[in-house]
N, CA, C and O atoms as a printed pandas DataFrame, in Angstrom:
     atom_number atom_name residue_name chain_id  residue_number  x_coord  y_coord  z_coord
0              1         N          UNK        A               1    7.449 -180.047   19.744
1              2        CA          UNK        A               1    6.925 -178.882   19.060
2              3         C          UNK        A               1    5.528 -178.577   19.586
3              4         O          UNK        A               1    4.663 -179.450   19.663
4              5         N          UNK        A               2    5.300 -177.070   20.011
5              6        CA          UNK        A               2    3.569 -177.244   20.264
6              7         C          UNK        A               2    3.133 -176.245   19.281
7              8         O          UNK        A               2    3.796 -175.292   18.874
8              9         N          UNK        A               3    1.971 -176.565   18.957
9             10        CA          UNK        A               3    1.154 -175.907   17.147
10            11         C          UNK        A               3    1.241 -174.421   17.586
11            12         O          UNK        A               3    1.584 -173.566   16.770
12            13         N          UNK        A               4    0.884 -174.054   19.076
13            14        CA          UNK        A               4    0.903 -172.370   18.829
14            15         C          UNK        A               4    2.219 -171.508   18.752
15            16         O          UNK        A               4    2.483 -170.455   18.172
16            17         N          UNK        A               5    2.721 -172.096   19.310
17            18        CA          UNK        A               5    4.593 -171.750   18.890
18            19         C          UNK        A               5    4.684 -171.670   17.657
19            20         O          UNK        A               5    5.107 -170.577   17.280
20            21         N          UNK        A               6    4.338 -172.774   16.454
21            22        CA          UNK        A               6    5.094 -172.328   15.535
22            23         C          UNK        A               6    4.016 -172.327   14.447
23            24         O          UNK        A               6    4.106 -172.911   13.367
24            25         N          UNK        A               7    2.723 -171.404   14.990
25            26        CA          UNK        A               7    1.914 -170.669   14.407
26            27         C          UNK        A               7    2.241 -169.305   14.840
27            28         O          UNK        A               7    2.044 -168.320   14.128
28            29         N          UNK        A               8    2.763 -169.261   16.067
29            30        CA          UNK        A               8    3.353 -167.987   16.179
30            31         C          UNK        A               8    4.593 -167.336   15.498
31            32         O          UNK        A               8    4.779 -166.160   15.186
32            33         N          UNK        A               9    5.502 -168.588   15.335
33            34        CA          UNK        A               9    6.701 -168.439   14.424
34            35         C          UNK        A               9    6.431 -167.929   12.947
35            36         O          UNK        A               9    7.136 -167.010   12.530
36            37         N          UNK        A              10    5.460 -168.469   12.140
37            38        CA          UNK        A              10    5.135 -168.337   11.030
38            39         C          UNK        A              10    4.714 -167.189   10.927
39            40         O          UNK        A              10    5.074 -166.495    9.976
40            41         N          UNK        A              11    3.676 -166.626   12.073
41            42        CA          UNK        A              11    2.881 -165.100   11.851
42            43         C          UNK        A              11    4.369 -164.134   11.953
43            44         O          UNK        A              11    4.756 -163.284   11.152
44            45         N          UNK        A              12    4.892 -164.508   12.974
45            46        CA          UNK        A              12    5.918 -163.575   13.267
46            47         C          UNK        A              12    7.000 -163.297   11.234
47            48         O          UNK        A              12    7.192 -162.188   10.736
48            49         N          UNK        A              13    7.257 -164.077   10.861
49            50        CA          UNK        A              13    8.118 -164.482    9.434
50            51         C          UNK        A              13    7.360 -163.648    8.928
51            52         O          UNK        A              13    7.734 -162.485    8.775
52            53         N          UNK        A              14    6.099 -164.080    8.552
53            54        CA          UNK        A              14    4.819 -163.083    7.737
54            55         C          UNK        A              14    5.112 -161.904    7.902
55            56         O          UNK        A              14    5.736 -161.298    7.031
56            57         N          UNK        A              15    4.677 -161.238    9.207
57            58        CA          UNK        A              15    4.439 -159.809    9.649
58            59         C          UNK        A              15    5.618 -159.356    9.068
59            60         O          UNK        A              15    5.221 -158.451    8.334
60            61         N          UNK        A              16    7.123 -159.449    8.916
61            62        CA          UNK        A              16    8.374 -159.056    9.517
62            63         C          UNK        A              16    8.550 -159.276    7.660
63            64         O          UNK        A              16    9.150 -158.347    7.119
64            65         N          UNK        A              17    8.230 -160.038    7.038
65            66        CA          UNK        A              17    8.398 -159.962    5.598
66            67         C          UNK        A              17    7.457 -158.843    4.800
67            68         O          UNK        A              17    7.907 -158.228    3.833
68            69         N          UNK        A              18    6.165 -158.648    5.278
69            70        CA          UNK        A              18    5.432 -157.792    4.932
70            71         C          UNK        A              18    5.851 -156.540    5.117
71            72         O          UNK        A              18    5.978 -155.730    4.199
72            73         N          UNK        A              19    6.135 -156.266    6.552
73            74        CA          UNK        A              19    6.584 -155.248    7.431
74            75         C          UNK        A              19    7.891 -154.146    5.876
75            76         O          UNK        A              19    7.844 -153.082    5.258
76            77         N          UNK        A              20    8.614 -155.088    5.964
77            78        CA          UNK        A              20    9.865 -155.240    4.756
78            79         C          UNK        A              20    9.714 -155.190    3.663
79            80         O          UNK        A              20   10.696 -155.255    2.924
80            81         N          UNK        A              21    8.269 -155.040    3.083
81            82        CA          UNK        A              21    7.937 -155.219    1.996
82            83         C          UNK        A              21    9.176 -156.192    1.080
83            84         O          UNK        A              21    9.821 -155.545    0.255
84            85         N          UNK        A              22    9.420 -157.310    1.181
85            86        CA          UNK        A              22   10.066 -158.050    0.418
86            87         C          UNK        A              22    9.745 -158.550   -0.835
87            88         O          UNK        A              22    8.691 -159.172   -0.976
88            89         N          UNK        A              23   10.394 -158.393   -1.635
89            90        CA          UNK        A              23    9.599 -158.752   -3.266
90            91         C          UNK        A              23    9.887 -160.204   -3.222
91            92         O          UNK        A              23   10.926 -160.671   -2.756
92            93         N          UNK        A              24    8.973 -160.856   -3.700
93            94        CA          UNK        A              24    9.276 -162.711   -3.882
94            95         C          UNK        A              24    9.987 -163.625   -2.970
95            96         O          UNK        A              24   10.824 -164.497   -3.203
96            97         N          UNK        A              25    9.198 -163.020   -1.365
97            98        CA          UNK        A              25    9.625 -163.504   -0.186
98            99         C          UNK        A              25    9.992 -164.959   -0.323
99           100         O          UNK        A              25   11.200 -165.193   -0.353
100          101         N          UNK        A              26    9.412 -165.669   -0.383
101          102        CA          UNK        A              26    9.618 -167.556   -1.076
102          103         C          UNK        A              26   10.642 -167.244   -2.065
103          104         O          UNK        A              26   10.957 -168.430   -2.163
104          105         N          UNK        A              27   11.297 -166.769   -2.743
105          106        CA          UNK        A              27   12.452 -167.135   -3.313
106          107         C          UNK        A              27   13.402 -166.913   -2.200
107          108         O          UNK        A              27   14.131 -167.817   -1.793
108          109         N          UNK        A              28   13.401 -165.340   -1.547
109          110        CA          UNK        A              28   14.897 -165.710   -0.599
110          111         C          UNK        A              28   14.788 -166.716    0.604
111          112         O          UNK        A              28   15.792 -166.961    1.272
112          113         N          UNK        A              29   13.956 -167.117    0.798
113          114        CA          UNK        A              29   13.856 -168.453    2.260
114          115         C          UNK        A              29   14.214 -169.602    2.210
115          116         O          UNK        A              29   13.214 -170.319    2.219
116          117         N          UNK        A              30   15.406 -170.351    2.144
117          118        CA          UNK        A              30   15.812 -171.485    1.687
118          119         C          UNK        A              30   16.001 -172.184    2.982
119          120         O          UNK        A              30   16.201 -171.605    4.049
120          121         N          UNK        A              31   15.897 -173.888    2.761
121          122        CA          UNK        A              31   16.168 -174.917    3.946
122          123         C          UNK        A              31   17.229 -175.719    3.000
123          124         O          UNK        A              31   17.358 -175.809    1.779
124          125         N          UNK        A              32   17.863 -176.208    4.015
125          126        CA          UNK        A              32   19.067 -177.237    3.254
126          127         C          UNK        A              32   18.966 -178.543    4.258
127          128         O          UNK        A              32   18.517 -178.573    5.403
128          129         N          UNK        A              33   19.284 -179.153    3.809
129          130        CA          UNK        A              33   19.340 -180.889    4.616
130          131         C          UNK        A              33   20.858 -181.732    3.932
131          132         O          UNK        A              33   21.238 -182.131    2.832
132          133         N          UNK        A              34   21.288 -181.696    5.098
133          134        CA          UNK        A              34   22.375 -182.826    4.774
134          135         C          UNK        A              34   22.174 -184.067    5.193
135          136         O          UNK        A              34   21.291 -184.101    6.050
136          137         N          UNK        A              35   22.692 -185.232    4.907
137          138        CA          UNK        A              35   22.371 -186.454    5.187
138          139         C          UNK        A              35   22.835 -187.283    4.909
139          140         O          UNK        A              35   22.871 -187.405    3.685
140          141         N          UNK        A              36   23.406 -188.251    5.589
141          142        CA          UNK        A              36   24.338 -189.784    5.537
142          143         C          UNK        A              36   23.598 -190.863    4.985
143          144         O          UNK        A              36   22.710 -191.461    5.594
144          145         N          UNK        A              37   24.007 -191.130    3.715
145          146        CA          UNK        A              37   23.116 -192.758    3.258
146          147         C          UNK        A              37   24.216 -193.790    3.365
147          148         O          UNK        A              37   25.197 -193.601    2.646
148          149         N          UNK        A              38   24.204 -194.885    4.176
149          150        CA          UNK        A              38   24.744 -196.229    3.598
150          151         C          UNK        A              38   24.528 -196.583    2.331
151          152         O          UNK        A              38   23.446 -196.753    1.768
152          153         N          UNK        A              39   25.784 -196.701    1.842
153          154        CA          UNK        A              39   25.886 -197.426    0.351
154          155         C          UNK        A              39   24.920 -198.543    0.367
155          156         O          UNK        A              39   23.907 -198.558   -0.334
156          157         N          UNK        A              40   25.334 -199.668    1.355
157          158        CA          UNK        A              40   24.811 -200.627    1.251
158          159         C          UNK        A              40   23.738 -201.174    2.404
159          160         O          UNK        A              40   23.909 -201.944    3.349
160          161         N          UNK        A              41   22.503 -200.419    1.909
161          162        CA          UNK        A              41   21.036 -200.177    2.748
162          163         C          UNK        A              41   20.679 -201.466    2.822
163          164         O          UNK        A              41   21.029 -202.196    1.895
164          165         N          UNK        A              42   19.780 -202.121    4.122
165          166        CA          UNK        A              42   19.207 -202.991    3.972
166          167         C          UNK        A              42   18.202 -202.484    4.810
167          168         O          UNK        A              42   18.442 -202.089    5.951
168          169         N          UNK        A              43   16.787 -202.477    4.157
169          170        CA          UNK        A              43   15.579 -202.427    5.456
170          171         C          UNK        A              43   15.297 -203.715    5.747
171          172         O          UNK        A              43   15.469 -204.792    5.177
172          173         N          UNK        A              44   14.526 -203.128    7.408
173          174        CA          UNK        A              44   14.431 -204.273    8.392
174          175         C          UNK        A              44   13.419 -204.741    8.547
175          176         O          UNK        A              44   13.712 -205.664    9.307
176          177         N          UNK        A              45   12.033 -204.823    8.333
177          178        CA          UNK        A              45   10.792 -204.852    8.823
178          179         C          UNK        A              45   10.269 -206.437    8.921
179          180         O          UNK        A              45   10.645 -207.434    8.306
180          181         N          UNK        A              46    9.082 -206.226   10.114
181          182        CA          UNK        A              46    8.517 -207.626   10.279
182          183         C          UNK        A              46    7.362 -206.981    9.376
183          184         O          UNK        A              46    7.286 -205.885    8.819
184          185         N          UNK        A              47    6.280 -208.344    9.458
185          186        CA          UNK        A              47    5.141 -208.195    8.616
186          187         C          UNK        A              47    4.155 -207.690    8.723
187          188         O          UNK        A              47    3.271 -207.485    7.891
188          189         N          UNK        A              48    4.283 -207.279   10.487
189          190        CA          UNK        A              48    3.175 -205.796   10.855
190          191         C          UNK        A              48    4.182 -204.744   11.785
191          192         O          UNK        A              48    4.751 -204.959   12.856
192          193         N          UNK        A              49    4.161 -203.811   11.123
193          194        CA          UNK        A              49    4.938 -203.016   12.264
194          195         C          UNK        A              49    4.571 -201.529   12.171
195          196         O          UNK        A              49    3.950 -201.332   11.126
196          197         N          UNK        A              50    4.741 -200.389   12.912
197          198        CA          UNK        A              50    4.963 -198.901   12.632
198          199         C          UNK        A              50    5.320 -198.489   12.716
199          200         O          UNK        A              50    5.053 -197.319   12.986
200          201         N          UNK        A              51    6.402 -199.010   12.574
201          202        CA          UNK        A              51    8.315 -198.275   12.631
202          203         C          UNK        A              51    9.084 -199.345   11.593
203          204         O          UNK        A              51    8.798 -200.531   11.431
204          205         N          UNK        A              52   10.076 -198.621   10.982
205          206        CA          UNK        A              52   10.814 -199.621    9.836
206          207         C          UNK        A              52   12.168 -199.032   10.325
207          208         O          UNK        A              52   12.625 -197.903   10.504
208          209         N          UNK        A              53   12.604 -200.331   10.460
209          210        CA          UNK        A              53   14.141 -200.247   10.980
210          211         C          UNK        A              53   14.836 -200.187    9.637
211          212         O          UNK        A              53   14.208 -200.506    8.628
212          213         N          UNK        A              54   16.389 -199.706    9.551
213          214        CA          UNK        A              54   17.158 -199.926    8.683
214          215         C          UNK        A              54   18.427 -200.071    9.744
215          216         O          UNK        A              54   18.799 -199.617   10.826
216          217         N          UNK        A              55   18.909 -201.147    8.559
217          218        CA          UNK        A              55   20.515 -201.013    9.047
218          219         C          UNK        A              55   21.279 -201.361    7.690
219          220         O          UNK        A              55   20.868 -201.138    6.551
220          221         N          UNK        A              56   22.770 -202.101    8.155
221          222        CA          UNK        A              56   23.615 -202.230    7.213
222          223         C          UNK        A              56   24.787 -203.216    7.175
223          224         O          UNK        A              56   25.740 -203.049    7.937
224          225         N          UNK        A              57   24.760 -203.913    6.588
225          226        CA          UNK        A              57   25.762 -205.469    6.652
226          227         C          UNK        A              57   27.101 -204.345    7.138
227          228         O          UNK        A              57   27.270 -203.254    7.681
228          229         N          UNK        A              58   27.914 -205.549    6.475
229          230        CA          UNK        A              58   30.043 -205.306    6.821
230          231         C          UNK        A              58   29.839 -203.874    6.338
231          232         O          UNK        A              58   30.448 -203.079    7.054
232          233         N          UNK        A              59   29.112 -203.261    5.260
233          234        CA          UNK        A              59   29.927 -202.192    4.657
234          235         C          UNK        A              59   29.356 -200.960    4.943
235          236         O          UNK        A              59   28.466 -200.544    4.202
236          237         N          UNK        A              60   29.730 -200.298    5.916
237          238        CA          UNK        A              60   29.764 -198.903    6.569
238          239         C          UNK        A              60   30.194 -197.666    6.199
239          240         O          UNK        A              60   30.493 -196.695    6.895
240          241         N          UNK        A              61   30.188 -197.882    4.512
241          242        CA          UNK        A              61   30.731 -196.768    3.808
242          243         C          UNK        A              61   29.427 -195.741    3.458
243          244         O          UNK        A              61   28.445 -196.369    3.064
244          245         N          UNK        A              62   29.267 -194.444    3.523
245          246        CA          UNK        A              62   28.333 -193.937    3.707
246          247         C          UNK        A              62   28.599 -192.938    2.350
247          248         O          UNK        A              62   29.721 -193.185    1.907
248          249         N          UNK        A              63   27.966 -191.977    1.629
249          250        CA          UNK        A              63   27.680 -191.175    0.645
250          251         C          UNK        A              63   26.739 -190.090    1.279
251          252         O          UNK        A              63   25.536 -190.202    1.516
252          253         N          UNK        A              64   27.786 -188.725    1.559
253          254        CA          UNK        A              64   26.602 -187.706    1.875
254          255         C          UNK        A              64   25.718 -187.032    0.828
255          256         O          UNK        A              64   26.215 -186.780   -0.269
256          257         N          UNK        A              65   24.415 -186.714    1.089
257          258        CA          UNK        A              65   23.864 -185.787    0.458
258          259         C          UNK        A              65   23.443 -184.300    0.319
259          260         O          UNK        A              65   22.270 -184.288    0.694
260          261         N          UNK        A              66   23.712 -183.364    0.059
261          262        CA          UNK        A              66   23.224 -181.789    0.299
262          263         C          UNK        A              66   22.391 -181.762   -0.537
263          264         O          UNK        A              66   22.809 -182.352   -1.533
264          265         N          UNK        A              67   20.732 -181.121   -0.761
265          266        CA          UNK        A              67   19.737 -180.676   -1.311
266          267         C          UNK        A              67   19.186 -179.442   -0.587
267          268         O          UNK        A              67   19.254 -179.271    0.630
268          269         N          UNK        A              68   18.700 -178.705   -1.361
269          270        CA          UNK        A              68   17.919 -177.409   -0.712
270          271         C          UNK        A              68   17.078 -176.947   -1.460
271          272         O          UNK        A              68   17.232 -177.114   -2.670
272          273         N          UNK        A              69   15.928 -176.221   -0.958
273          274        CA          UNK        A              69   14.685 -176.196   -1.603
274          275         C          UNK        A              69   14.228 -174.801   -0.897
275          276         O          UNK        A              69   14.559 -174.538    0.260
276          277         N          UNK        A              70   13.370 -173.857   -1.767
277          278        CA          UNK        A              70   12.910 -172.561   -0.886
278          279         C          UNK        A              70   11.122 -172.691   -0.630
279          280         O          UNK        A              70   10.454 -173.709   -0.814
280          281         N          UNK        A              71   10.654 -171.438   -0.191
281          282        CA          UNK        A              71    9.887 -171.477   -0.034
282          283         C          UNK        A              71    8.436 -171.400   -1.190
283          284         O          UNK        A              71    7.215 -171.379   -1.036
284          285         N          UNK        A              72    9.437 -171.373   -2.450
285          286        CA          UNK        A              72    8.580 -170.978   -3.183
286          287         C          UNK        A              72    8.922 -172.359   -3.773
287          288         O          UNK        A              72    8.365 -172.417   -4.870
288          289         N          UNK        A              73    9.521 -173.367   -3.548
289          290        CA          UNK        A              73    9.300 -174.913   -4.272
290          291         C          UNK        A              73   10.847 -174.830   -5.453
291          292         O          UNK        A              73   11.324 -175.721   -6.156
292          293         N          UNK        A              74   11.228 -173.573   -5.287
293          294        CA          UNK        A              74   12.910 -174.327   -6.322
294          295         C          UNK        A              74   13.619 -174.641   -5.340
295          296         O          UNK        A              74   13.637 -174.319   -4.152
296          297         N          UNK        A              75   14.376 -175.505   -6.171
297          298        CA          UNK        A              75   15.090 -176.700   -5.753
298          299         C          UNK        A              75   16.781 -176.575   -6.294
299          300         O          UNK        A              75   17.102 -176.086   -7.377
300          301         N          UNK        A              76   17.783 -177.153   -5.235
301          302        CA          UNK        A              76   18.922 -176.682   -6.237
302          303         C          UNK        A              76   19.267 -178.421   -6.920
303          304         O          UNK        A              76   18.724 -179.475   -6.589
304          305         N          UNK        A              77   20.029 -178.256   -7.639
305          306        CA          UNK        A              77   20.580 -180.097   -7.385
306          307         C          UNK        A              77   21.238 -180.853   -6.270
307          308         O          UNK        A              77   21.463 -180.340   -5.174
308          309         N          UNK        A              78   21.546 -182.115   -6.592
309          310        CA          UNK        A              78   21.476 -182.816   -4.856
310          311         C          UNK        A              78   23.273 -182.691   -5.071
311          312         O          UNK        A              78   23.869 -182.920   -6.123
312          313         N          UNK        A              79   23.842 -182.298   -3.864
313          314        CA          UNK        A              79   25.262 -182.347   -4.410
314          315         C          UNK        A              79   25.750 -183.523   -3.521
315          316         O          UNK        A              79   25.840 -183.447   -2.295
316          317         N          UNK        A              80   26.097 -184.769   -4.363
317          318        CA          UNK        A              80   26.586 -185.768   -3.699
318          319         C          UNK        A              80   28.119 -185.765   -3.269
319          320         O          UNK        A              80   29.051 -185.157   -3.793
320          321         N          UNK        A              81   28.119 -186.412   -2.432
321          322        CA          UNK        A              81   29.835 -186.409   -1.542
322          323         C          UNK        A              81   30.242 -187.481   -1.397
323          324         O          UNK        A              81   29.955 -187.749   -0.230
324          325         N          UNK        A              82   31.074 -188.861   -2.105
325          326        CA          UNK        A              82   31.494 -189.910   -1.623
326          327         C          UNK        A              82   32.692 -190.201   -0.699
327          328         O          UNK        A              82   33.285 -189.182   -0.348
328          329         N          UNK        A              83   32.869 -190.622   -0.527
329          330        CA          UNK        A              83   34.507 -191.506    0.004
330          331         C          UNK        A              83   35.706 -191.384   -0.960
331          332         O          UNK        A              83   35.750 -192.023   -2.011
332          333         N          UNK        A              84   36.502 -190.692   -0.631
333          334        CA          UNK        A              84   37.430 -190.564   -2.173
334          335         C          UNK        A              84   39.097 -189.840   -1.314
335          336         O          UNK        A              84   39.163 -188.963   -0.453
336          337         N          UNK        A              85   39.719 -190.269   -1.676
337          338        CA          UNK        A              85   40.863 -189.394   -1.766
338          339         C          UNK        A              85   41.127 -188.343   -2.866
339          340         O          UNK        A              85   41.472 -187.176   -2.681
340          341         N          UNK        A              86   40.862 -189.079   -4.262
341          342        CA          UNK        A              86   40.956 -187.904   -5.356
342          343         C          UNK        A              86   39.434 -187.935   -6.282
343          344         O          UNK        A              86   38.577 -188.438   -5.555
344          345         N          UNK        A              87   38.947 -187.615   -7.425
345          346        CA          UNK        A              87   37.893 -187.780   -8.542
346          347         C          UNK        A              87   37.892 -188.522   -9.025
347          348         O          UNK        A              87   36.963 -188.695   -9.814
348          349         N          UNK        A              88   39.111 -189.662   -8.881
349          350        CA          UNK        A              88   38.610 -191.124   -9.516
350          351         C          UNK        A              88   38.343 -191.748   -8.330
351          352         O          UNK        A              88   38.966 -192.808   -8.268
352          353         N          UNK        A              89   37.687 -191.535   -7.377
353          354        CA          UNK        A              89   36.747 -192.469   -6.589
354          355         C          UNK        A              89   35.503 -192.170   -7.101
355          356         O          UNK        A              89   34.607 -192.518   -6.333
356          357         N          UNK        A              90   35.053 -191.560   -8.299
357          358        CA          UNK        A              90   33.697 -191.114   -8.629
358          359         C          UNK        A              90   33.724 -192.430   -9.595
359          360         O          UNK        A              90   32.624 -192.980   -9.557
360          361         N          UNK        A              91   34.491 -192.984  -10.303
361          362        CA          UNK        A              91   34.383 -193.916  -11.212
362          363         C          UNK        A              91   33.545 -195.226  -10.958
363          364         O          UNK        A              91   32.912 -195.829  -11.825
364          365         N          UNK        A              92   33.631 -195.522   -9.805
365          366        CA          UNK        A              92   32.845 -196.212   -9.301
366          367         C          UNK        A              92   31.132 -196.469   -9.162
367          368         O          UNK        A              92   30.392 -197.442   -9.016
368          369         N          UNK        A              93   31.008 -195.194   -9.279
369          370        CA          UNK        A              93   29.297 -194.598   -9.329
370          371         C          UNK        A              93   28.880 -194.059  -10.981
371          372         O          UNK        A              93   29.603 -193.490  -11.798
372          373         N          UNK        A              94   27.277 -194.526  -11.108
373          374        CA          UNK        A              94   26.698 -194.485  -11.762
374          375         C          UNK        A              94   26.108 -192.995  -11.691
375          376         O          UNK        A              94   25.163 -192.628  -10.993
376          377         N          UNK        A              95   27.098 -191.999  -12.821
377          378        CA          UNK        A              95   26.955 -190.704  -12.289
378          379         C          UNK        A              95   25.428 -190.742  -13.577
379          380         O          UNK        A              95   24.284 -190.553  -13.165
380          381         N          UNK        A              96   25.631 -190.924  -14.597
381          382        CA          UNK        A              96   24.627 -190.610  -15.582
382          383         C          UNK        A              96   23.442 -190.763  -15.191
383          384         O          UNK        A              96   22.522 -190.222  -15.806
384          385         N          UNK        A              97   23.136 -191.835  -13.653
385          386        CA          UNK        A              97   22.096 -192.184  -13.176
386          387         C          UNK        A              97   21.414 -191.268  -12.555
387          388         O          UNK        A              97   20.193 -191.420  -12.506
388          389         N          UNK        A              98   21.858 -190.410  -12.097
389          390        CA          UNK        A              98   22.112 -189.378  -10.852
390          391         C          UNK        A              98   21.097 -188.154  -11.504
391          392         O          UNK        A              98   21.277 -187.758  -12.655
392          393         N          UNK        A              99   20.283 -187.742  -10.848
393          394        CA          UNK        A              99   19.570 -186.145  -11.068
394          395         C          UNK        A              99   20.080 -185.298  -12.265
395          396         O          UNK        A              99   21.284 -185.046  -12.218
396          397         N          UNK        A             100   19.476 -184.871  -13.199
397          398        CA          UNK        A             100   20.337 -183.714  -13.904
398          399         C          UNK        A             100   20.642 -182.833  -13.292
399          400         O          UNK        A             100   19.855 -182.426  -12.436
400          401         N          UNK        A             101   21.710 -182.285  -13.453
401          402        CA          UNK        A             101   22.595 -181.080  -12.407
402          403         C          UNK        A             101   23.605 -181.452  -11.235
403          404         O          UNK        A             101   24.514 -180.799  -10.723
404          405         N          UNK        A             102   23.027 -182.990  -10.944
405          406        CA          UNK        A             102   23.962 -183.232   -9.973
406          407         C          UNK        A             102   25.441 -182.916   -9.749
407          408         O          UNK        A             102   26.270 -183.068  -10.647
408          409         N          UNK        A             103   25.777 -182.435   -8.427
409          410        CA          UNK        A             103   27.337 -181.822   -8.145
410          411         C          UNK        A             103   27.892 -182.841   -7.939
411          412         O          UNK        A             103   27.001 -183.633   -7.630
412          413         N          UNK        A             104   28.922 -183.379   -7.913
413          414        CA          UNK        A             104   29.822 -184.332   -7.087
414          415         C          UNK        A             104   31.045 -183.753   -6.882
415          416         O          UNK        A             104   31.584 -182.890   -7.574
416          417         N          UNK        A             105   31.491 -184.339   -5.783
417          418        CA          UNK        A             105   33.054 -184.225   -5.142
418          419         C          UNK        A             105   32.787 -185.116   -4.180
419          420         O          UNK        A             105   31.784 -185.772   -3.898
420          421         N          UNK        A             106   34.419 -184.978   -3.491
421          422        CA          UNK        A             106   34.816 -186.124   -2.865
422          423         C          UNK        A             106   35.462 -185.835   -1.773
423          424         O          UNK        A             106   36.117 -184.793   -1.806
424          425         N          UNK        A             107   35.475 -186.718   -0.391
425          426        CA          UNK        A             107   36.584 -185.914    0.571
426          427         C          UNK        A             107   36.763 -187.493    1.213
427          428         O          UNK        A             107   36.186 -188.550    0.958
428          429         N          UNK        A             108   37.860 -187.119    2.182
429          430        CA          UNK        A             108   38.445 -188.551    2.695
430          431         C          UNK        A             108   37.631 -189.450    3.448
431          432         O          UNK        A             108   37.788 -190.670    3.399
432          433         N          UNK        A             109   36.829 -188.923    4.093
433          434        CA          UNK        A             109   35.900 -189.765    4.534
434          435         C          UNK        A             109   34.240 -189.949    3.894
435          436         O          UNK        A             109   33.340 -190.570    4.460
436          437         N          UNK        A             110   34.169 -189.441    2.964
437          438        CA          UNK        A             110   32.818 -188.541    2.352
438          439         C          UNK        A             110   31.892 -187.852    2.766
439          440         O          UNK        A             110   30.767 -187.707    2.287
440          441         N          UNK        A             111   32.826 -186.952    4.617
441          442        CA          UNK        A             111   31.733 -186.221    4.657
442          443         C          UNK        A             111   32.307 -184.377    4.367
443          444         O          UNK        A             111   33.432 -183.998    4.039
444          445         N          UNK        A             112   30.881 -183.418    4.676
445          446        CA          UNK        A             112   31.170 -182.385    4.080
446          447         C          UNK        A             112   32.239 -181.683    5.236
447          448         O          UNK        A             112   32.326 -181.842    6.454
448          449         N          UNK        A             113   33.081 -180.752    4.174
449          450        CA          UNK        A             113   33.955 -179.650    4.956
450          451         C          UNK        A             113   33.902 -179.117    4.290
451          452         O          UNK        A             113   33.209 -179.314    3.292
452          453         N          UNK        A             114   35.080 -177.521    4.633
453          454        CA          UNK        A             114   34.881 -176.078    4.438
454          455         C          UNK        A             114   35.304 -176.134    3.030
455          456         O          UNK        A             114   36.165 -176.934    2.665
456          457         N          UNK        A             115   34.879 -175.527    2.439
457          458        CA          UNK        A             115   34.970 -175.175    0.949
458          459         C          UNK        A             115   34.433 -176.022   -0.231
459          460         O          UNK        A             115   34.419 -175.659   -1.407
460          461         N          UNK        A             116   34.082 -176.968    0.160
461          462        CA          UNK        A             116   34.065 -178.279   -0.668
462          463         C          UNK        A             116   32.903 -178.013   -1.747
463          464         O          UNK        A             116   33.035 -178.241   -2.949
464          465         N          UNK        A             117   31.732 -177.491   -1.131
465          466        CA          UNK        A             117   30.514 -177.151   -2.091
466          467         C          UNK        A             117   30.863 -175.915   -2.569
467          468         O          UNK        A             117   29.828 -175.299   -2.824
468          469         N          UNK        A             118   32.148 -175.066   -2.884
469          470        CA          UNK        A             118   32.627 -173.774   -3.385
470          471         C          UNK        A             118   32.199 -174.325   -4.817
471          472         O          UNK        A             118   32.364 -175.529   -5.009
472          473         N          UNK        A             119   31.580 -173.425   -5.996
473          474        CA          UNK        A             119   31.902 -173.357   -7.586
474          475         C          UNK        A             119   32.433 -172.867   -7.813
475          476         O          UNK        A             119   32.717 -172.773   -9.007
């Protein structure tokens, strides 16, 4: 990344939202992040380091996550995705633990496909 690029990127968003007169520009600008967690995390670290490894014993079962957030700081809930053939693979998880709002579903491998985050 170099800083004037994406000081230029940003002016450019600005101008082009202004330009548009957009009402409550930060509400329509959203980022989303998906992301693979191992169930069963183990971090790695020695006792000085500046990098922290992670890895993961035998169990390679992973739980995706979807979250998204705009520019103005709302947030939706995290919609979790396990390993499941049907909704009783959710039984397993500590849903009450989980974010208020949290989504869940399930797909065969637990990661995301087409329709799956549909309401």
């Amino acid at each position: 990344m170099d800083r004037e690029f994406v000081k230029s990127y940003f002016k450019t968003i600005s101008r082009t939202l202004l330009k548009h007169m957009f009402d409550k520009a930060g509400a329509k600008i959203w980022n989303m992040v998906e992301i693979g967690i191992f169930l069963d995390y183990k971090p790695m670290a020695r006792s000085v380091t500046k990098c922290l490894h992670s890895g993961s014993r035998e169990n390679k079962e992973l739980i995706t996550v979807i979250a998204a957030v705009n520019a103005d700081g709302a947030k939706t809930p995290p919609h979790m995705i396990p390993n499941g053939k049907t909704i009783r693979a959710l039984n397993s998880f500590e849903l009450n633990a989980a974010p208020n709002g949290t989504i869940w579903s399930v797909s065969d491998r637990g990661w995301t496909k087409q329709g799956i985050a549909k309401l």
